[in-house]
PQR file with spaces between the fields and no chain letter, atoms N, CA, C, O and H, PARSE charges and radii, in Angstrom:
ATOM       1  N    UNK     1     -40.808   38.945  137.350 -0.4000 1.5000
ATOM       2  CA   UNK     1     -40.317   40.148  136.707 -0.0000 2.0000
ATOM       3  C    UNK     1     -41.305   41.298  136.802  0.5500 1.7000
ATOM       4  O    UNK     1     -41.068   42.498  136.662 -0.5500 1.4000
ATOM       5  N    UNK     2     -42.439   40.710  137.062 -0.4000 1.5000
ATOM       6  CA   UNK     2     -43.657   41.811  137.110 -0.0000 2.0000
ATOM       7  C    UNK     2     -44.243   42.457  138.355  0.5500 1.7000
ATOM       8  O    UNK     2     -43.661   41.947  139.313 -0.5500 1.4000
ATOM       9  H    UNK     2     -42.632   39.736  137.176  0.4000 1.0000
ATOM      10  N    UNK     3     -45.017   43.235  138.718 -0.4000 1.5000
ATOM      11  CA   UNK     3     -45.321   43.332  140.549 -0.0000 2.0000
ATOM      12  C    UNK     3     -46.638   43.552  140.290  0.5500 1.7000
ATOM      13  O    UNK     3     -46.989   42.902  139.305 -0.5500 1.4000
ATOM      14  H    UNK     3     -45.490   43.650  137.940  0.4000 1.0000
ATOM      15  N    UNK     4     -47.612   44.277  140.825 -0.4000 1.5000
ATOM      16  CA   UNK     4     -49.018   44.418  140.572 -0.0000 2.0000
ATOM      17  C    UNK     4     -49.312   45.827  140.193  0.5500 1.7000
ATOM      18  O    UNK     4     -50.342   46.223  139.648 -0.5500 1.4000
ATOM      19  H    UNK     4     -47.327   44.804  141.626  0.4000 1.0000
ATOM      20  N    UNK     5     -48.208   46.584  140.572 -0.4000 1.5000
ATOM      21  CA   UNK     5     -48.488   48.214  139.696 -0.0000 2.0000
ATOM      22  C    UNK     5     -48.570   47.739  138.292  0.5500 1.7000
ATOM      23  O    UNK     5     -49.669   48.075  137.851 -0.5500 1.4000
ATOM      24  H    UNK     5     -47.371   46.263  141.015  0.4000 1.0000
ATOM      25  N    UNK     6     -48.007   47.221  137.573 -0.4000 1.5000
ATOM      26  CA   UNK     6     -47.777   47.262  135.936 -0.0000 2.0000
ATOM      27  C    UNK     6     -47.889   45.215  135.614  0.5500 1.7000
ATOM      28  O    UNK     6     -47.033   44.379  135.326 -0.5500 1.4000
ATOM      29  H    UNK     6     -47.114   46.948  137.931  0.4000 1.0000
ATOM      30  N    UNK     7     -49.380   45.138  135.860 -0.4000 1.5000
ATOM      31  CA   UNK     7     -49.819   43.914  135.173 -0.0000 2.0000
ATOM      32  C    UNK     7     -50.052   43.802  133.725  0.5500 1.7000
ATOM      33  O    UNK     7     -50.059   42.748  133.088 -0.5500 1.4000
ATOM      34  H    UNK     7     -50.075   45.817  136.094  0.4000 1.0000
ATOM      35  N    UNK     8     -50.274   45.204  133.183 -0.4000 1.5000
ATOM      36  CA   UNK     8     -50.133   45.220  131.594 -0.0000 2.0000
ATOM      37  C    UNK     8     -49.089   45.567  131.124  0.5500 1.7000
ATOM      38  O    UNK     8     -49.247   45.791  129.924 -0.5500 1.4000
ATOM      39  H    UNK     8     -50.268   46.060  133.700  0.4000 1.0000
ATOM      40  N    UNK     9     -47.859   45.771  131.516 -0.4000 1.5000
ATOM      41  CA   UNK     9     -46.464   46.545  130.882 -0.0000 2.0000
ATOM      42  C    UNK     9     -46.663   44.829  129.643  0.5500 1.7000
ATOM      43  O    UNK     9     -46.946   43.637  129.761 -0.5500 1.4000
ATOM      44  H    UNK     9     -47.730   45.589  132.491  0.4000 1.0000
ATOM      45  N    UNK    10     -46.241   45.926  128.454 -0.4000 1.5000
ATOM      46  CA   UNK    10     -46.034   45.112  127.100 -0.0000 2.0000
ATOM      47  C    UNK    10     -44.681   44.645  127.172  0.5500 1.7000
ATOM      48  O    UNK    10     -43.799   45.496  127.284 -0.5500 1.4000
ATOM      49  H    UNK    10     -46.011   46.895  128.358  0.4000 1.0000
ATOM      50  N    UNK    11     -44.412   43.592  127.133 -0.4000 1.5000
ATOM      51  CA   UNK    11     -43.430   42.390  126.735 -0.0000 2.0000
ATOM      52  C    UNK    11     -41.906   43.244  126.159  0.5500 1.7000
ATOM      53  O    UNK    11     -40.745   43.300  126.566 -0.5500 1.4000
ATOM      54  H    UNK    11     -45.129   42.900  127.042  0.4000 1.0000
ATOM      55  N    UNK    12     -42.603   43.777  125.106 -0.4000 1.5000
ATOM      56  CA   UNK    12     -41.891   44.978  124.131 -0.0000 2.0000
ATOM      57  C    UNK    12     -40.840   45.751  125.597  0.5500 1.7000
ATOM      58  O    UNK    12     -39.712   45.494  126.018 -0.5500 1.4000
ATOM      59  H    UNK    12     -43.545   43.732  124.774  0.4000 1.0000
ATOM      60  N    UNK    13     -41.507   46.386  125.858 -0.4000 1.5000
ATOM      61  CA   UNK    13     -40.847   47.075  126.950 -0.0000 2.0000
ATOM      62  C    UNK    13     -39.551   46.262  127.935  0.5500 1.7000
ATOM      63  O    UNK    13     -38.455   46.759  128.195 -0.5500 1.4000
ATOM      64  H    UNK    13     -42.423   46.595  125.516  0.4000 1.0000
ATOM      65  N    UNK    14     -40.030   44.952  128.349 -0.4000 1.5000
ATOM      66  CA   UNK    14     -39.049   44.172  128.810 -0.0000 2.0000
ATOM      67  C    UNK    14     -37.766   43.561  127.983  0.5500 1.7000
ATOM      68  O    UNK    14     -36.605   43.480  128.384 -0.5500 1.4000
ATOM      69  H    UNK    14     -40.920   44.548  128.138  0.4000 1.0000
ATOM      70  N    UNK    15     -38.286   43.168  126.757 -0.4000 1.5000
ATOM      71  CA   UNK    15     -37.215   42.637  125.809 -0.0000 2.0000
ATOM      72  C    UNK    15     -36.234   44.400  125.199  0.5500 1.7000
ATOM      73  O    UNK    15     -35.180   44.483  124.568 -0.5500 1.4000
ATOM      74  H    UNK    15     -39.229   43.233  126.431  0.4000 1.0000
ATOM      75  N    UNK    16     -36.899   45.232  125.586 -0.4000 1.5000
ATOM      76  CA   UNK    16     -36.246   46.473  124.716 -0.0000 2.0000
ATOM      77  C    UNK    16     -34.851   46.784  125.990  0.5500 1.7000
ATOM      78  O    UNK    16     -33.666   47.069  125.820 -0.5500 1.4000
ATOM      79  H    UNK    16     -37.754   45.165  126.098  0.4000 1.0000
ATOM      80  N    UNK    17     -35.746   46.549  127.357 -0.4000 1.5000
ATOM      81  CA   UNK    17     -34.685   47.049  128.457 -0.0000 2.0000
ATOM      82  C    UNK    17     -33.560   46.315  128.230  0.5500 1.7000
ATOM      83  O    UNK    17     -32.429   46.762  128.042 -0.5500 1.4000
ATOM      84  H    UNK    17     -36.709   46.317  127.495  0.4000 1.0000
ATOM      85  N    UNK    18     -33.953   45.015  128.255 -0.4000 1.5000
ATOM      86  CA   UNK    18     -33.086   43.165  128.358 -0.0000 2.0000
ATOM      87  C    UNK    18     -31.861   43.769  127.051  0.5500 1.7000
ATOM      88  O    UNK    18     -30.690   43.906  127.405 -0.5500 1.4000
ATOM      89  H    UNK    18     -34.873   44.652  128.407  0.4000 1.0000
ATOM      90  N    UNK    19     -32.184   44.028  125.872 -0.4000 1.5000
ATOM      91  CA   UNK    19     -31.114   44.258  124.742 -0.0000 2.0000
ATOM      92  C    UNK    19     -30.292   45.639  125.281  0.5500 1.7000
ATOM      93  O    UNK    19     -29.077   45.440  125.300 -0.5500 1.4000
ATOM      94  H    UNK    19     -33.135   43.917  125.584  0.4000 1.0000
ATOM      95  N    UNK    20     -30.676   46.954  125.709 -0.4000 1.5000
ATOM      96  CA   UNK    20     -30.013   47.869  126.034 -0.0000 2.0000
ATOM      97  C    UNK    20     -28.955   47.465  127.207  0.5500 1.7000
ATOM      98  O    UNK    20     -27.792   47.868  127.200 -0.5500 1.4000
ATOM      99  H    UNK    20     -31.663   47.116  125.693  0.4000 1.0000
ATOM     100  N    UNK    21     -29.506   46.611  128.225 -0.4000 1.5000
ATOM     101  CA   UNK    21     -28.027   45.856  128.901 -0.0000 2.0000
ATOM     102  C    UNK    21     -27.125   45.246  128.291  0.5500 1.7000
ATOM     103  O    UNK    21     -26.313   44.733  129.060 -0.5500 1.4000
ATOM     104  H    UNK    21     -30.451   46.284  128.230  0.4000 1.0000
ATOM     105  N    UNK    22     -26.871   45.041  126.924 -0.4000 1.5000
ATOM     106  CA   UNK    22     -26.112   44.647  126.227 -0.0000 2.0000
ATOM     107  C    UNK    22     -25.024   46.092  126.375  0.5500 1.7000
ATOM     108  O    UNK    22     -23.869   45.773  126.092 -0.5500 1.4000
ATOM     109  H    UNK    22     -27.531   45.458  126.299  0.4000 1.0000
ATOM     110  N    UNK    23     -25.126   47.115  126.637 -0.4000 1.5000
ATOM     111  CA   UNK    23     -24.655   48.575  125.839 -0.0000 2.0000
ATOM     112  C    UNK    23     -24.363   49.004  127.363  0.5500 1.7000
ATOM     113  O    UNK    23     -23.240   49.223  127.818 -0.5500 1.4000
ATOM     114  H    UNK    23     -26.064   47.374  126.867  0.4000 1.0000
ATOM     115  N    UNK    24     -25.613   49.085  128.091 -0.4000 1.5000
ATOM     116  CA   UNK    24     -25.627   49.522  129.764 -0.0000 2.0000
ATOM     117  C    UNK    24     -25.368   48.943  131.060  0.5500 1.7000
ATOM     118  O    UNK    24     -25.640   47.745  131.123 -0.5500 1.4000
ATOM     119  H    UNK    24     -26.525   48.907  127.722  0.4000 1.0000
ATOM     120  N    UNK    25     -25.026   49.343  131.851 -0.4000 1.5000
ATOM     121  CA   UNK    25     -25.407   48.570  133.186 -0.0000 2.0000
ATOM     122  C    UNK    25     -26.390   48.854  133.915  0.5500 1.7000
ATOM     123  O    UNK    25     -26.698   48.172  134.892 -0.5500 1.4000
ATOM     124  H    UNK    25     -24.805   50.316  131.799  0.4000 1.0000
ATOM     125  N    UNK    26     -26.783   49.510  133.681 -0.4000 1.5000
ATOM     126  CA   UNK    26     -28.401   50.199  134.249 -0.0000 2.0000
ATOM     127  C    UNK    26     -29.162   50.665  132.929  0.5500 1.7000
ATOM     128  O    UNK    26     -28.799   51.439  132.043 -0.5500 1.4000
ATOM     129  H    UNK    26     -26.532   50.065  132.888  0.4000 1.0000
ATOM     130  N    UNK    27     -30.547   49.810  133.121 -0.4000 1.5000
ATOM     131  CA   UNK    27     -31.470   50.694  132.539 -0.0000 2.0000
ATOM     132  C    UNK    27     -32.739   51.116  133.083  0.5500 1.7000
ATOM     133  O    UNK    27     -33.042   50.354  134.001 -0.5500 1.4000
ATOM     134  H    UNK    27     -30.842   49.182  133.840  0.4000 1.0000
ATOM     135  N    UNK    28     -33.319   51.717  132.959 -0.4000 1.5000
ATOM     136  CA   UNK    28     -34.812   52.379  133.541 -0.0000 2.0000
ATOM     137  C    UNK    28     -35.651   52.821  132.497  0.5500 1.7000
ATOM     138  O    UNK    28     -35.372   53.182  131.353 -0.5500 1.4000
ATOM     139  H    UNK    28     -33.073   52.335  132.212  0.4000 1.0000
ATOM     140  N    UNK    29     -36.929   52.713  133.200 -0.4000 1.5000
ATOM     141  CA   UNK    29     -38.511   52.900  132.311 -0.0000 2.0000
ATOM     142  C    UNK    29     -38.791   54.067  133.503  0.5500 1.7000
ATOM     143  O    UNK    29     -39.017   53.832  134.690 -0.5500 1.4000
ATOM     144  H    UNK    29     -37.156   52.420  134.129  0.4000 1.0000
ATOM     145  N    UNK    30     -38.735   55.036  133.026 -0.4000 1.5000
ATOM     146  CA   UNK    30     -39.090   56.001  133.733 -0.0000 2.0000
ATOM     147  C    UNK    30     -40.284   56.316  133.585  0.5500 1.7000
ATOM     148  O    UNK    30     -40.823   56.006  132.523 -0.5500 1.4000
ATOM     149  H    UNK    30     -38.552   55.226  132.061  0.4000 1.0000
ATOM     150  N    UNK    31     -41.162   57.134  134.768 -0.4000 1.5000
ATOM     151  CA   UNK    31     -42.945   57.314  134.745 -0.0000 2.0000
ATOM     152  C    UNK    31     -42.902   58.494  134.765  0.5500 1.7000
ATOM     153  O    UNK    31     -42.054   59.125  135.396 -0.5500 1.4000
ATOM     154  H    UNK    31     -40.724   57.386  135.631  0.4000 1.0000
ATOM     155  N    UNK    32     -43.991   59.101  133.938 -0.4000 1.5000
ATOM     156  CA   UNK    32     -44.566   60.265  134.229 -0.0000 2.0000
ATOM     157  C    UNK    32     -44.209   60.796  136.031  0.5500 1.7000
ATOM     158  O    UNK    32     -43.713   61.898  136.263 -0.5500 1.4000
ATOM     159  H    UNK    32     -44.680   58.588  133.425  0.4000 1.0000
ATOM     160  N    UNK    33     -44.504   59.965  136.961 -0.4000 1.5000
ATOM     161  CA   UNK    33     -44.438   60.928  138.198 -0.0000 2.0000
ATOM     162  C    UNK    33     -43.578   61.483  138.637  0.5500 1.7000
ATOM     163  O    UNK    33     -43.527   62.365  139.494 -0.5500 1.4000
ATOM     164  H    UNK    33     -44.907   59.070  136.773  0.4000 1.0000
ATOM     165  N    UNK    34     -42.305   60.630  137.648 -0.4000 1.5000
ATOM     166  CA   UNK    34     -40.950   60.795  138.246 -0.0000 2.0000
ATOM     167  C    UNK    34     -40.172   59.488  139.196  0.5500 1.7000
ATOM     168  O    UNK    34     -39.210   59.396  139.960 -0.5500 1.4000
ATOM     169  H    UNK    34     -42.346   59.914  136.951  0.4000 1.0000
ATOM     170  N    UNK    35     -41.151   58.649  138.670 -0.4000 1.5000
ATOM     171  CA   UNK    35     -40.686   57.372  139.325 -0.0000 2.0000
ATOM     172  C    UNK    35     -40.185   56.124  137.878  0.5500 1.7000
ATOM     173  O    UNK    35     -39.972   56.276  136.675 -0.5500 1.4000
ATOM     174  H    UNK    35     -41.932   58.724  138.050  0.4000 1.0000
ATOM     175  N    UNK    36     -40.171   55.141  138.656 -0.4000 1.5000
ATOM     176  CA   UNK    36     -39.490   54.492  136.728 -0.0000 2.0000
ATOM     177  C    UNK    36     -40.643   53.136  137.376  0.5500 1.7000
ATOM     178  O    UNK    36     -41.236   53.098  138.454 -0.5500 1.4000
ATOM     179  H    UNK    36     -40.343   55.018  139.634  0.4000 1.0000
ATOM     180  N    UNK    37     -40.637   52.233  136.348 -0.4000 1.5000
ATOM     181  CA   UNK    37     -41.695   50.847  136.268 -0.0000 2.0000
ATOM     182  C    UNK    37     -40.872   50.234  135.594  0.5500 1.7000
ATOM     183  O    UNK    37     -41.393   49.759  134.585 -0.5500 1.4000
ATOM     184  H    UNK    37     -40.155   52.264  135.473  0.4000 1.0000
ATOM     185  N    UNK    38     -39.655   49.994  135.707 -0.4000 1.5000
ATOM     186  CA   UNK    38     -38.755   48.967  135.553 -0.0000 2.0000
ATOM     187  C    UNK    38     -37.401   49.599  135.694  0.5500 1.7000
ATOM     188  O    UNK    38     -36.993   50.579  135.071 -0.5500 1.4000
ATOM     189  H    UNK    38     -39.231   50.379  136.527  0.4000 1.0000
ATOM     190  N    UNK    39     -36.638   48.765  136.778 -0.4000 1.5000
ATOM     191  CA   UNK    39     -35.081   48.724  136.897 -0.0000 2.0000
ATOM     192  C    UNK    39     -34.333   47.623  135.932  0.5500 1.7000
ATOM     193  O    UNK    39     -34.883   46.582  135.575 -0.5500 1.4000
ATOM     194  H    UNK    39     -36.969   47.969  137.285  0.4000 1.0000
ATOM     195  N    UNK    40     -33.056   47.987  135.579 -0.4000 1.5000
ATOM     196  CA   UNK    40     -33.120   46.088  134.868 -0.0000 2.0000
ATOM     197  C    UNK    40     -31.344   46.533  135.501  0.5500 1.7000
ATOM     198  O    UNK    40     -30.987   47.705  135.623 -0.5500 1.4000
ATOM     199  H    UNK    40     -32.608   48.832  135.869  0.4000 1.0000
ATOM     200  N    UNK    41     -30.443   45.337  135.828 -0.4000 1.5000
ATOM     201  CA   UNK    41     -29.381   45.925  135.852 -0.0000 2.0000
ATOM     202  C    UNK    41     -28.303   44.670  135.675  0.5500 1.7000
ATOM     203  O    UNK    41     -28.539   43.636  136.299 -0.5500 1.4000
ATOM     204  H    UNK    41     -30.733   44.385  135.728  0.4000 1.0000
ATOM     205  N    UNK    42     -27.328   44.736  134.978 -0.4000 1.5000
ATOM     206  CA   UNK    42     -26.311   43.471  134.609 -0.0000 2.0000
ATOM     207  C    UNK    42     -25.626   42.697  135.892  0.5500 1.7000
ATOM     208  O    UNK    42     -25.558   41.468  135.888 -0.5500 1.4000
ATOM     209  H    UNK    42     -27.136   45.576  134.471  0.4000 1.0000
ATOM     210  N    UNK    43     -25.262   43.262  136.684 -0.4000 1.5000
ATOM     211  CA   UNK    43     -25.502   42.736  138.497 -0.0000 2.0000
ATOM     212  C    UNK    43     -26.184   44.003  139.075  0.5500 1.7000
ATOM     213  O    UNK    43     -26.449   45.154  138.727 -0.5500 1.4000
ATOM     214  H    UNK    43     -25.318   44.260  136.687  0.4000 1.0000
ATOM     215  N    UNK    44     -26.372   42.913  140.495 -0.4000 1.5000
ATOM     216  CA   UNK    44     -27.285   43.607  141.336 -0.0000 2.0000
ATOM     217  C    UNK    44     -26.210   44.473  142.041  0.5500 1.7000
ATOM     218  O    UNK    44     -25.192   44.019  142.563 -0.5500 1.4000
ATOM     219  H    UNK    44     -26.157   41.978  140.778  0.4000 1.0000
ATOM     220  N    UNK    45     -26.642   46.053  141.977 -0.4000 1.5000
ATOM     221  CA   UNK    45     -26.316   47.176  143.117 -0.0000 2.0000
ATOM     222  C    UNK    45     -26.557   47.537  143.530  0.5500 1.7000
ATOM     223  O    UNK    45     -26.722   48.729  143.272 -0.5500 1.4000
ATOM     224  H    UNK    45     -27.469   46.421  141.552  0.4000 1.0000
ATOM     225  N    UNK    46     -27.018   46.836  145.114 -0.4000 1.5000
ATOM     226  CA   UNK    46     -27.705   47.498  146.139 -0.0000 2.0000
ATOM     227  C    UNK    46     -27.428   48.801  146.853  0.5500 1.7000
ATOM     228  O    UNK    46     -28.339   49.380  147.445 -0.5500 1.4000
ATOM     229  H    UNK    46     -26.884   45.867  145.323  0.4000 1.0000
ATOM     230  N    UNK    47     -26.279   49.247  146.818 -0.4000 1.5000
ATOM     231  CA   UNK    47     -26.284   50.799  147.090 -0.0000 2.0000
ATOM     232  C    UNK    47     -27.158   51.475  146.046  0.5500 1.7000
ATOM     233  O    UNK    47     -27.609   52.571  146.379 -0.5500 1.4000
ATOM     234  H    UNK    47     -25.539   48.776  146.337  0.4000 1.0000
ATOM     235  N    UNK    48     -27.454   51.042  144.916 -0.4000 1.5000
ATOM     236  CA   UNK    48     -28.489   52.123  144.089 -0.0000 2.0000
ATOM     237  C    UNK    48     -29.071   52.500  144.933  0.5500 1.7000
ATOM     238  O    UNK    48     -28.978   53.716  145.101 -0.5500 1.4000
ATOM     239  H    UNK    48     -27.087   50.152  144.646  0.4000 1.0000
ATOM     240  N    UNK    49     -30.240   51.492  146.211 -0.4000 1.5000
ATOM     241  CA   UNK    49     -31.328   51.804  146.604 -0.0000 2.0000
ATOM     242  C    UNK    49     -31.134   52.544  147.811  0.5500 1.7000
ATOM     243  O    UNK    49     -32.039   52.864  148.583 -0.5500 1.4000
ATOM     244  H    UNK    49     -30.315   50.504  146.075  0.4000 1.0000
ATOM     245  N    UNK    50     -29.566   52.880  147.984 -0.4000 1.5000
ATOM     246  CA   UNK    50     -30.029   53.550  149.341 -0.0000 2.0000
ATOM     247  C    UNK    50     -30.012   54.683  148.964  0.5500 1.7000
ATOM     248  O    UNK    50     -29.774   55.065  147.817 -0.5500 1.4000
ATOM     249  H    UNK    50     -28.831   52.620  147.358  0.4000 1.0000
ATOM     250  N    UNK    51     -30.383   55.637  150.343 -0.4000 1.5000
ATOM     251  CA   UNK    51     -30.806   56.906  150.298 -0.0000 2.0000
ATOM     252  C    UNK    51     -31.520   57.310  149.113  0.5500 1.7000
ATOM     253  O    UNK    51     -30.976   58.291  148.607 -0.5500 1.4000
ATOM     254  H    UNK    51     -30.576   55.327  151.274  0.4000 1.0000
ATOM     255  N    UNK    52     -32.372   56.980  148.588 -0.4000 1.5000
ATOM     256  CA   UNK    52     -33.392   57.325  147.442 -0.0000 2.0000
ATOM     257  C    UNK    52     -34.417   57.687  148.387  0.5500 1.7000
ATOM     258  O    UNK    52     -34.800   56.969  149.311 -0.5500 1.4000
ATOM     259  H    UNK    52     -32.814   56.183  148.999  0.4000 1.0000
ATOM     260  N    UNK    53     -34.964   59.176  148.025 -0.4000 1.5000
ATOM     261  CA   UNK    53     -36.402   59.352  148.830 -0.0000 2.0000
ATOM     262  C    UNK    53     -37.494   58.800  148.187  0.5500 1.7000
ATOM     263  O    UNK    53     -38.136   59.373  147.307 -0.5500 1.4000
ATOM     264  H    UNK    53     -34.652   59.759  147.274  0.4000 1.0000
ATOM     265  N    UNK    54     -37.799   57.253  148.791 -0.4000 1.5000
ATOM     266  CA   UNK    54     -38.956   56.590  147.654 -0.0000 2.0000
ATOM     267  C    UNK    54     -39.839   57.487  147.525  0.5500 1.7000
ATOM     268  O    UNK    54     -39.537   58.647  147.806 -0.5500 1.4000
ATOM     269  H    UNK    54     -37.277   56.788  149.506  0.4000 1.0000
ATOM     270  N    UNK    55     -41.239   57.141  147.034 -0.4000 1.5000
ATOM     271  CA   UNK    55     -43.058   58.254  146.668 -0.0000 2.0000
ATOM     272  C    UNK    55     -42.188   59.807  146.342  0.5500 1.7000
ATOM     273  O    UNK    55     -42.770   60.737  146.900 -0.5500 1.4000
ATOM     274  H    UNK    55     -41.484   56.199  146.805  0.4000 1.0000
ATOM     275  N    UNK    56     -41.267   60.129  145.770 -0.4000 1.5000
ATOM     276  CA   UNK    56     -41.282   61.934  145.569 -0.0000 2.0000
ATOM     277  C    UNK    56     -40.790   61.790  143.960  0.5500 1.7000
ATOM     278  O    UNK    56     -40.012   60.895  143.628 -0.5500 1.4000
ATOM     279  H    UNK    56     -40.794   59.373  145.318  0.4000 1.0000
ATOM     280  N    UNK    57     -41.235   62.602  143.164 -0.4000 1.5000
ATOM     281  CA   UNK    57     -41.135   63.207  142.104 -0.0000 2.0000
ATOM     282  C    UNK    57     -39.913   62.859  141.565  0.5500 1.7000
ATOM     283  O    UNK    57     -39.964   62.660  140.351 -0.5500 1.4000
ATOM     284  H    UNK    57     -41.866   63.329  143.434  0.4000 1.0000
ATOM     285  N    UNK    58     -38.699   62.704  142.140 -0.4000 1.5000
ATOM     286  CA   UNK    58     -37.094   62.743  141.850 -0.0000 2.0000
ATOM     287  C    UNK    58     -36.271   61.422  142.141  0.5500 1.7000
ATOM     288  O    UNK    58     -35.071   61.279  142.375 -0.5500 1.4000
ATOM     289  H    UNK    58     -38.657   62.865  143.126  0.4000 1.0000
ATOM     290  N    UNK    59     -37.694   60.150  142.018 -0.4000 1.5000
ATOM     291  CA   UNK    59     -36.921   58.537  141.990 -0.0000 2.0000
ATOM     292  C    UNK    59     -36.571   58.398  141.008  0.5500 1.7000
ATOM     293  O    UNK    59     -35.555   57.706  141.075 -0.5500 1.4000
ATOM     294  H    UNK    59     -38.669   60.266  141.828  0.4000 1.0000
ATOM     295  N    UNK    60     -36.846   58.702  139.814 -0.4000 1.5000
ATOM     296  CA   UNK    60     -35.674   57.909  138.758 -0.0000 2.0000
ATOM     297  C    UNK    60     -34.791   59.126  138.623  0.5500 1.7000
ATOM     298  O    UNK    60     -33.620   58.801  138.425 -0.5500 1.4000
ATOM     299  H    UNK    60     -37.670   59.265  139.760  0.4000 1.0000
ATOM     300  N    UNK    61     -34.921   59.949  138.654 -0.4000 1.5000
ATOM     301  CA   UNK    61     -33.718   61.176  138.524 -0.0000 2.0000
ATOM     302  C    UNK    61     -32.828   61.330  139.033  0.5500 1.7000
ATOM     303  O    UNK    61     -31.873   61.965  138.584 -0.5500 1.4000
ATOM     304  H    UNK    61     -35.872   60.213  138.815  0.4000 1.0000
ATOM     305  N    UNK    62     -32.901   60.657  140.392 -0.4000 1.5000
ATOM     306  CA   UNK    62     -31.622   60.460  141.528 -0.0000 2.0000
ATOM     307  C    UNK    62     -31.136   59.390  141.527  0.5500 1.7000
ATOM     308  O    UNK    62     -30.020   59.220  142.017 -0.5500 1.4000
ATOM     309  H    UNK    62     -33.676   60.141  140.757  0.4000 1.0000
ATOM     310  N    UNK    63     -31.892   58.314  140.939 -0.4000 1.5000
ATOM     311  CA   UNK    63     -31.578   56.924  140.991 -0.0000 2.0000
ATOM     312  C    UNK    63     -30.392   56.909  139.599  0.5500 1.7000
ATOM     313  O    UNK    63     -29.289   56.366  139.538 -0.5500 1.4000
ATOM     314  H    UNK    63     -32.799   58.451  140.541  0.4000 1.0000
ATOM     315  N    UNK    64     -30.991   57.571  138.769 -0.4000 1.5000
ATOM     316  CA   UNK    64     -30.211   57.582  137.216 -0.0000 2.0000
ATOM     317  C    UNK    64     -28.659   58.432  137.902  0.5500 1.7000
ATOM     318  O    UNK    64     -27.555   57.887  137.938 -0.5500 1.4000
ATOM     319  H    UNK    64     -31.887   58.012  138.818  0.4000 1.0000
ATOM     320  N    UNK    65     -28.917   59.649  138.323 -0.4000 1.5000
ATOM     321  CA   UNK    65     -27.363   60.323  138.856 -0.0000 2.0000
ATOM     322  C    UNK    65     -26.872   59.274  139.650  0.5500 1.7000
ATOM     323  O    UNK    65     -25.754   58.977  139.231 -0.5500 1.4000
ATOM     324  H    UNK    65     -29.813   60.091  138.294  0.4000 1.0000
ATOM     325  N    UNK    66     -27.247   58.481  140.738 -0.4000 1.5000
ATOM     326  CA   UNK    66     -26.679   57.453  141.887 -0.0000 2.0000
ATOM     327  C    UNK    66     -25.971   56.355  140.859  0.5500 1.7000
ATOM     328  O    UNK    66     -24.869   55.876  141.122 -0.5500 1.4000
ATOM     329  H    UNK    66     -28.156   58.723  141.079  0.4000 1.0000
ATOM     330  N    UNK    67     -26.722   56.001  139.647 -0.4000 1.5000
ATOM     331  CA   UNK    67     -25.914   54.798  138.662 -0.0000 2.0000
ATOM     332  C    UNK    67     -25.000   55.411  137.939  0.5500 1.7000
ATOM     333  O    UNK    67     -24.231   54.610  137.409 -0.5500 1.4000
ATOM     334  H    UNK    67     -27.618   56.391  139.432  0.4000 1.0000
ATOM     335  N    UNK    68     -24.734   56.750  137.660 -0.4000 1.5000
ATOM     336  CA   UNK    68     -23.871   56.915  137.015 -0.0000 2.0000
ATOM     337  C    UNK    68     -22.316   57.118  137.804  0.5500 1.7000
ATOM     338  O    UNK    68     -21.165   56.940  137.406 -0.5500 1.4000
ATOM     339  H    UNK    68     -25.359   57.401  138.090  0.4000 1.0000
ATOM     340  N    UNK    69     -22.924   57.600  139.177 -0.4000 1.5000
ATOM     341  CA   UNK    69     -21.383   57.184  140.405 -0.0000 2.0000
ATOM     342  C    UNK    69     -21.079   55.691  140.124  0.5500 1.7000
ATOM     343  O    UNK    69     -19.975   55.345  139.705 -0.5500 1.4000
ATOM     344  H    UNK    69     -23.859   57.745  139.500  0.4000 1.0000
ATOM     345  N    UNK    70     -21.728   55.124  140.279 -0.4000 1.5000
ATOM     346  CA   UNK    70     -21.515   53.763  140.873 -0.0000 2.0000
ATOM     347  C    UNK    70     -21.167   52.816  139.658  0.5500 1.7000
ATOM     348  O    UNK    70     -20.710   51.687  139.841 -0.5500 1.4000
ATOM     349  H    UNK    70     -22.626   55.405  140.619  0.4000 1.0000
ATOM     350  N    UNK    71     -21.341   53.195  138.757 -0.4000 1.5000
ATOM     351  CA   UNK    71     -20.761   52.139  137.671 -0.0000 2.0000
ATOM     352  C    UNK    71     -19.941   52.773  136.622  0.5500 1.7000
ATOM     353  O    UNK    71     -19.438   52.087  135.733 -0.5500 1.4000
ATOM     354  H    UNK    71     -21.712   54.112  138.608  0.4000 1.0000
């Protein structure tokens, strides 16, 4: 569940995403850069990931508009 960017993300954070899929089909931890440090999603939708310009300022912002087409 973890990768090596975010070896300290608090537990808290995972169990908070895990309950909001109760409500969502997508949720996100969005970063300061404009990127997010956690996807969580009730099935997997691999069109989320296409055409996303990964490393730019506007990954979770486009990713969040792309989930709201798609589900």
């Amino acid at each position: 569940m973890l990768d090596s960017d975010t070896p300290n993300l608090p537990s808290d954070h995972i169990k908070e995403a895990l309950s909001r899929l109760d409500e969502a089909d997508v949720v996100l931890g969005p970063c300061d850069d404009g990127g997010y440090y956690l996807i969580g999603m009730r099935s997997f939708i691999p069109e989320l990931f296409i055409g996303i310009p990964w490393s730019t300022s506007r990954v979770a912002e486009l990713t969040i508009m792309k989930a709201q087409k798609l589900v």
